[in-house]
N, C-alpha and C positions, 0 to 999 in steps of 0.2 A: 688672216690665219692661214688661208691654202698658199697664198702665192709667199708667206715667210716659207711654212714647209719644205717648198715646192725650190726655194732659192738657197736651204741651208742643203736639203737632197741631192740637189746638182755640185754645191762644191764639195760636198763630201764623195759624190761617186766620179767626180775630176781626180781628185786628191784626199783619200781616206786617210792614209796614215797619219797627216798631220794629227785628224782628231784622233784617232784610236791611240797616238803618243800622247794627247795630254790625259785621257783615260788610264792609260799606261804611268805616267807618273803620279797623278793620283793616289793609285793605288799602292803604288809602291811608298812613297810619301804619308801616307797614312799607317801603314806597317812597321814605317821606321819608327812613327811617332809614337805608334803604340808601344811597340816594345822599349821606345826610349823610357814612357811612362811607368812602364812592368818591373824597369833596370830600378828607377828612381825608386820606385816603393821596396824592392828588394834592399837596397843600400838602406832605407829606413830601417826595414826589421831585422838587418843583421846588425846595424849600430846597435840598435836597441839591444841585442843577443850580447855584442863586445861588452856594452856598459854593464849587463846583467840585469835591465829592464824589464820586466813583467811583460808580454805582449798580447794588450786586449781591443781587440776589434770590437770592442763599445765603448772604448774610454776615450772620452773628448780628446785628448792629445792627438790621438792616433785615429779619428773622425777628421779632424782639422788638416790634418797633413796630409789626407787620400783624399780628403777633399777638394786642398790648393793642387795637389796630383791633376785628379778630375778637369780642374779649372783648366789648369796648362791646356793640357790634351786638348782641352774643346777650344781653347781660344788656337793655338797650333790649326785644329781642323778646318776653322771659320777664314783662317788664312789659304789654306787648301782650294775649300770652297772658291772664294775669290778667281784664285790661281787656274784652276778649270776653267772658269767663265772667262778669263783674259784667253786663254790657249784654244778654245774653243773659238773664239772672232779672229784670234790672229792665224788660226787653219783655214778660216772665211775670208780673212782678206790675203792667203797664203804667203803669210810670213811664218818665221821658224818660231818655235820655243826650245829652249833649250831646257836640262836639269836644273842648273844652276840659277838663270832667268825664272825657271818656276819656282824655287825654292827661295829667291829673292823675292820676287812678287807679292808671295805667300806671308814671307813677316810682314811686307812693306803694308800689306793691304790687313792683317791680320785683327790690328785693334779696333778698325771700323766697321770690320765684317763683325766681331765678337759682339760688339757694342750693338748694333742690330739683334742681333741672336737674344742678348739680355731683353734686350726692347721687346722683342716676339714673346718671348716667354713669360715677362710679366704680365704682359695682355693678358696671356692664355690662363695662368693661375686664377685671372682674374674673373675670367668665363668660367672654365673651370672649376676651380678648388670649391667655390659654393655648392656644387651638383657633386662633387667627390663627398664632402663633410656630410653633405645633405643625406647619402646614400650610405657612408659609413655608421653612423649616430643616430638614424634616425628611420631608415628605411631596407636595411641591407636585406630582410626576410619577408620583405613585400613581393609578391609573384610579379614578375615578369619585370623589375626595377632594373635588373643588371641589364638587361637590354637594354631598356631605355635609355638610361642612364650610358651604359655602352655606347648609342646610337647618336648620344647628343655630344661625347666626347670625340666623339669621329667627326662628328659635322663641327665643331668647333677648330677642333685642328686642322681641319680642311681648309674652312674659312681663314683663319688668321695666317696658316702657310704659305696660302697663296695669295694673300694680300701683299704680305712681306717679301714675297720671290722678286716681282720688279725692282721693290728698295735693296734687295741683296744684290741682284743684276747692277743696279748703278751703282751702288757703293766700288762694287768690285772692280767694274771698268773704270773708274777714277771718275765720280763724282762726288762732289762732297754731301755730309751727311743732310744738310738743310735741302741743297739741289734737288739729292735723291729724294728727298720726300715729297717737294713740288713736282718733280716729274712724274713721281710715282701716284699721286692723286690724277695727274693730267692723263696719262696714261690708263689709269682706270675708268678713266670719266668718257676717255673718247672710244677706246677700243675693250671695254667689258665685255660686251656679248662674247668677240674672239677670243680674248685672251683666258677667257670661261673654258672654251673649248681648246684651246692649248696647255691650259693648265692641266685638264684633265688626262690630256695625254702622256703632257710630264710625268703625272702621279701616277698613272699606270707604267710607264718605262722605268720610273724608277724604284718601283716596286718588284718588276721585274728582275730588276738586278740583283735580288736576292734568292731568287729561283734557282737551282744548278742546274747545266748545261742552257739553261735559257737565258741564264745571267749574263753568260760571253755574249752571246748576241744584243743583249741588250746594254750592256756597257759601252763594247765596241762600238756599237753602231746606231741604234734605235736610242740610245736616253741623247748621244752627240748630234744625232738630229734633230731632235724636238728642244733641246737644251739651246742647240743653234738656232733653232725657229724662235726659242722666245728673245733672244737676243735682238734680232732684226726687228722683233715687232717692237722692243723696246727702243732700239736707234733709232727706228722709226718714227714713231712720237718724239723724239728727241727734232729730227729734221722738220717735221712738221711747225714744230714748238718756233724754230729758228726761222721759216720762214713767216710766219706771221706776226716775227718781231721786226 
């Protein structure tokens, strides 16, 4: 755990900009896709307006269309996602990213990273939705439930997050999905204690980034170093893996 830190720290205070640019497109990359998405549903309700369509935000037609909306957007992001995690190793092994190379990437890698994201979240419904229903139906005016309840929904999402982070790390840098799940058990198996304590640093950095004024620092800087840390420890088992074959 210290000496990934300690090796993603050095190439970033050699050479920052690389990573603060793939942070940089990110961001912008996400903005565009957002508002690409805002454009889409605007064109829906003014079709609807042209034909002289009724417009009701509870009527299954218009559920179904902001919902494929929805979808896009997220499968779009999950490709982003990826795209980070390439621009971030290629600032470590100080090669360029470009716009246009990130925004390739981003589709190329987009259906597999998406395909993960579904995987996590059915798990989670699965932990979950029983302790949601449980609280809604049946316990919502019991003292002290919405904590609990609250507390068990945090430690679940915690849990399954960070189980799934390595398998998004290798999907993203190009391994395939079966790979990535063999790797990603092996890597659990051998470096859990650290990567415990990496993870938690992730999820504080990038919690951060929704802070203001504390956000730029931690975007820039602090989420591209620890993001970078868990990358090496993931090559790393990756190299391990290869010499005991």
């Amino acid at each position: 755990m210290i000496d990934s830190i300690k090796r993603a720290f050095n190439a970033y205070s050699k050479s920052p900009f690389p990573f603060a640019w793939g942070s940089l497109l990110y961001i912008f990359l996400f903005i565009v896709f957002l508002f690409a998405t805002i454009g889409l549903a605007l064109i829906y309700f003014i079709s609807m307006s042209v034909f002289n369509q009724d417009i009701n935000l509870q009527s299954l037609s218009t559920a179904i269309v902001l919902g494929v909306m929805a979808l896009i957007f997220l499968f779009s992001i999950n490709g982003l996602n990826a795209a980070l995690a390439k621009t971030y190793r290629s600032a470590l092994l100080r090669e360029k990213m470009s716009l246009t190379a990130f925004f390739a990437y981003a589709v190329d890698k987009a259906p597999v990273t998406f395909a993960v994201m579904l995987m996590q979240d059915i798990i989670w419904l699965i932990f979950a939705g029983p302790a949601i229903a449980l609280y809604i139906y049946a316990m919502a005016g019991v003292a002290f439930m919405d904590i609990v309840v609250g507390a068990y929904l945090l430690f679940v999402t915690f849990i399954i997050q960070m189980l799934f982070t390595p398998l998004l790390i290798y999907t993203s840098l190009g391994t395939d999905l079966f790979g990535a799940f063999r790797r990603t058990i092996n890597a659990l198996r051998r470096k859990h204690v650290q990567f415990l304590g990496l993870y938690i640093l992730f999820a504080v950095a990038w919690l951060l980034n929704f802070i203001p004024f504390i956000g730029l620092f931690s975007i820039f800087f602090l989420y591209p170093v620890v993001y970078t840390a868990m990358i090496i420890m993931m090559e790393g088992t990756i190299k391990r893996e290869e010499e005991e074959n």
